[in-house]
C-alpha positions in Angstrom: 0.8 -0.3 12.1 3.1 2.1 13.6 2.1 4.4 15.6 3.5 7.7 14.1 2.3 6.4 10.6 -1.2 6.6 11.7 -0.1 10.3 13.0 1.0 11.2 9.7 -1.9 10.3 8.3 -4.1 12.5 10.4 -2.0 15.2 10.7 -1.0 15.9 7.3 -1.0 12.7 4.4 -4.8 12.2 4.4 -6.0 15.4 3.2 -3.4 15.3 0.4 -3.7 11.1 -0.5 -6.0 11.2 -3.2 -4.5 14.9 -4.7 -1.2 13.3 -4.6 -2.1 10.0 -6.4 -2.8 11.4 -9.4 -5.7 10.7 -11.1 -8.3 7.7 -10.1 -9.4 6.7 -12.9 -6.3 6.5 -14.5 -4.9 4.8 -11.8 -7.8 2.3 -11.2 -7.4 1.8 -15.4 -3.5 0.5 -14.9 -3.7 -1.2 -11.8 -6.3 -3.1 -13.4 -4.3 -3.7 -16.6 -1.5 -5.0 -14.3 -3.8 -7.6 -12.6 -5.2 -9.0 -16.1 -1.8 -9.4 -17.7 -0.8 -11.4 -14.7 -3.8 -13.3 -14.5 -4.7 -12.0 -11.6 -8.4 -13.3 -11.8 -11.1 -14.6 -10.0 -10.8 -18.5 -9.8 -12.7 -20.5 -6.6 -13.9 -18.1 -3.8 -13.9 -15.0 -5.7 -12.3 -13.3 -2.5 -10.0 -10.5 -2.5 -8.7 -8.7 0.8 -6.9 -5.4 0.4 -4.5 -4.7 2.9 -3.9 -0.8 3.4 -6.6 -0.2 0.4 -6.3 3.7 1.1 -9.0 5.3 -1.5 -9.7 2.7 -3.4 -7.3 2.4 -6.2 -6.7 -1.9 -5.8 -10.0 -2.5 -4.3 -11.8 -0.4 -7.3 -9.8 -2.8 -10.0 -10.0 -6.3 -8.1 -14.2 -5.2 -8.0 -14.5 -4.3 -11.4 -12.4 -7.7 -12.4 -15.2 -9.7 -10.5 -14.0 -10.6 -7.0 -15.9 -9.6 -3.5 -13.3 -7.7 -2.3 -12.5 -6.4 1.6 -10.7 -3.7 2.1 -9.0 -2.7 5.6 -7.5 0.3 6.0 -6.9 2.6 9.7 -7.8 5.9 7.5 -11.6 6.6 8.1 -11.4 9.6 5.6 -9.7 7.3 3.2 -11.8 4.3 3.8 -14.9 7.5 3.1 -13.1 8.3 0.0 -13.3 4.3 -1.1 -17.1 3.9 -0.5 -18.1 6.8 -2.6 -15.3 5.7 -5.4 -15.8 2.2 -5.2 -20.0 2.9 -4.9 -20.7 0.8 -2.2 -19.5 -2.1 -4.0 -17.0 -3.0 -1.8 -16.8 -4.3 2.4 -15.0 -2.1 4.7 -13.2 -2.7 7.4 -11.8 0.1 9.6 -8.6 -1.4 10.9 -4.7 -2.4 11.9 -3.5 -4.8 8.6 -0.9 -6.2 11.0 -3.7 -7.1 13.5 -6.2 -8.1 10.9 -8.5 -11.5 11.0 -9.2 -13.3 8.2 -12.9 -14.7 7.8 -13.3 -18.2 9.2 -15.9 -19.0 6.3 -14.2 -18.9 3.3 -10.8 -18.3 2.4 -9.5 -15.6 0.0 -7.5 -16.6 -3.0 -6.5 -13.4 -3.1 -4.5 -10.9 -0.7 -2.7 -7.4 -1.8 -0.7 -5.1 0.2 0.1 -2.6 -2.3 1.4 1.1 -2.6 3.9 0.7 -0.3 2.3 0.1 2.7 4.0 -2.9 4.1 7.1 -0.5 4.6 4.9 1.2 7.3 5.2 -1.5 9.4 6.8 -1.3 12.7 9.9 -3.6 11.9 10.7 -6.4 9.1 9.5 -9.2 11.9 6.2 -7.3 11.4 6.1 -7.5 7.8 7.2 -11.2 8.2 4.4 -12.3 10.3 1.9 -10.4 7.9 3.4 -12.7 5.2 3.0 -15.9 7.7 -0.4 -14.8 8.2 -2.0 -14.3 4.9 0.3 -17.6 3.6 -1.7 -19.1 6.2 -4.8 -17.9 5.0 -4.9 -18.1 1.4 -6.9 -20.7 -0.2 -5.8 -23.4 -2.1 -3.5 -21.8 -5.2 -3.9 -17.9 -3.9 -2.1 -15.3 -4.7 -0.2 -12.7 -2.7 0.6 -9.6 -4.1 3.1 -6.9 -3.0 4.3 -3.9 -4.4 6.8 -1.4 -2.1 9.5 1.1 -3.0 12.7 -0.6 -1.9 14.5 2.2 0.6 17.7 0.1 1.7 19.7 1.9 -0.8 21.0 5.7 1.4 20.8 8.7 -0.9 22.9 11.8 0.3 23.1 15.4 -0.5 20.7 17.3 -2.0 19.1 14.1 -3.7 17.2 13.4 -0.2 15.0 16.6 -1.3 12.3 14.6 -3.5 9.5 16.8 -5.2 6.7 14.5 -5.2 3.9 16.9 -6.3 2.7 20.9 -7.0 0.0 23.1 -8.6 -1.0 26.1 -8.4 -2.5 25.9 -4.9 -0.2 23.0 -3.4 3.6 21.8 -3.3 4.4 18.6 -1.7 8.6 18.0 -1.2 9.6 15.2 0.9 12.8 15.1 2.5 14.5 11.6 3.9 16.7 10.8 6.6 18.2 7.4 6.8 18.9 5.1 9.6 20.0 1.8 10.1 16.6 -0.2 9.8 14.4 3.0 8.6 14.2 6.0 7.0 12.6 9.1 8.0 10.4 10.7 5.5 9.4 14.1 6.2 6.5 15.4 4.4 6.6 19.0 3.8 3.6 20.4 2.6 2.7 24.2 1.2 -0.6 25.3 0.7 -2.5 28.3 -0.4 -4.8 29.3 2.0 -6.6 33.4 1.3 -4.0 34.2 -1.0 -1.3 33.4 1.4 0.7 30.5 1.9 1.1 28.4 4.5 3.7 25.4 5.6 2.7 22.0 7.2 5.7 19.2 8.0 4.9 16.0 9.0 7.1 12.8 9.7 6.9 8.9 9.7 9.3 6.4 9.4 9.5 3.7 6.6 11.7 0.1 6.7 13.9 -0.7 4.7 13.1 -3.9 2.8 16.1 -5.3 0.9 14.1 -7.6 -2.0 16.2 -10.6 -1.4 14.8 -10.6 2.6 11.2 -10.2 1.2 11.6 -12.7 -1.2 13.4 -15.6 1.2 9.7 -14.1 3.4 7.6 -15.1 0.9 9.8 -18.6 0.1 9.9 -19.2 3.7 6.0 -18.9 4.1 5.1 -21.5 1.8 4.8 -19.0 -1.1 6.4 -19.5 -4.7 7.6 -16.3 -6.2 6.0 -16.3 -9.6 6.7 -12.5 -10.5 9.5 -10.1 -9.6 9.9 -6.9 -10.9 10.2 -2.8 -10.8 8.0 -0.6 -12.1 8.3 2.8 -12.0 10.7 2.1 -9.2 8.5 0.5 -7.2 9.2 -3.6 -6.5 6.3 -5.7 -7.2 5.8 -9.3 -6.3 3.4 -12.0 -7.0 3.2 -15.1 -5.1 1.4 -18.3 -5.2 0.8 -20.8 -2.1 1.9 -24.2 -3.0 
């Protein structure tokens, strides 16, 4: 994972995950609804690994479907946040996705990276050699899913200022800067703090991940896409090892 993600996230996009999210049941409750009217269901080892699982949202679905899921994520307040949403009921790993090792023993036949997080990864040979690697690992017939908001085309003008979420005690604006390979997304956050408020900025960089190269990925991996689509302007994939 890059390095200045995992800064973000300590600095400023932790404290404000779960607020920003939206709600968790309702978010658990569609995620869930996504994975059934896909048939996205446990099948032969009942395993499930979630890649950047944050607080829960995919791990808390794939659970209450039926599989034994592991999730892996680098954010020990996040990963805290999972345990007490997910009640124990999932295994937790504390860790780099990119550097991740699959269990010897048995063999999911199921992987997510969801949320956007493969577009935290340092380049797209990054995000390749996750897709090698859980190709690789998949059991017999199991599924990879993906879902990532696709960056590669540049806004200008005003129209980099994104609102992404306020109340009465909080106002999150994100601002991007784009780049050949990346874009900059600066996170600027206000908060009420005693009546007064108070600014916090914080920056990471995201890839740009034109669909066509994550499909030929996927197709070059050994994976056939079953599922393309946007939602909500986010890109989702599911894909099936041959």
């Amino acid at each position: 994972m890059n390095e200045k993600v995992k800064e973000h996230y300590v600095t400023l996009l932790a404290d404000v995950y779960s607020w920003m999210s939206g709600d968790f049941r309702e978010k658990v409750n569609q995620t869930r609804e996504f994975f059934i009217k896909n048939n996205i269901k446990p099948s032969s080892t009942h395993l499930a690994i979630d890649l950047g699982s944050g607080h829960g949202i995919q791990s808390a679905a794939l659970s209450e479907i039926g599989f034994d899921v592991t999730a892996v994520d680098f954010s020990e307040k996040l990963l805290a946040e999972l345990k007490q949403n997910t009640a124990n009921k999932v295994k937790i790993i504390n860790g780099d996705i990119a550097e991740f090792s699959y269990p010897a023993e048995i063999k999911p036949e199921l992987i997510v990276c969801m949320g956007d997080t493969i577009t935290h990864l340092p380049s797209i040979n990054d995000v390749n050699g996750l897709i090698k690697n859980a190709a690789k690992n998949l059991h017999k017939n199991g599924k990879l899913v993906l879902s990532y908001r696709d960056l590669s085309q540049d806004l200008s003008g005003v129209s980099r200022f994104i609102p992404v979420k306020s109340d009465d005690k909080r106002i999150l604006t994100c601002f991007l800067e784009y780049f050949e390979s990346h874009v900059m997304v600066n996170d600027i956050l206000h908060e009420k703090v005693n009546d007064k408020w108070e600014m916090k900025v914080s920056r990471y960089p995201k890839l740009k991940l034109p669909v066509n190269e994550v499909e030929k990925m996927l197709r070059e991996s050994g994976l056939s896409v079953k599922l393309s689509l946007v939602i909500q302007g986010m890109n989702y994939f599911i894909a099936e090892k041959n």
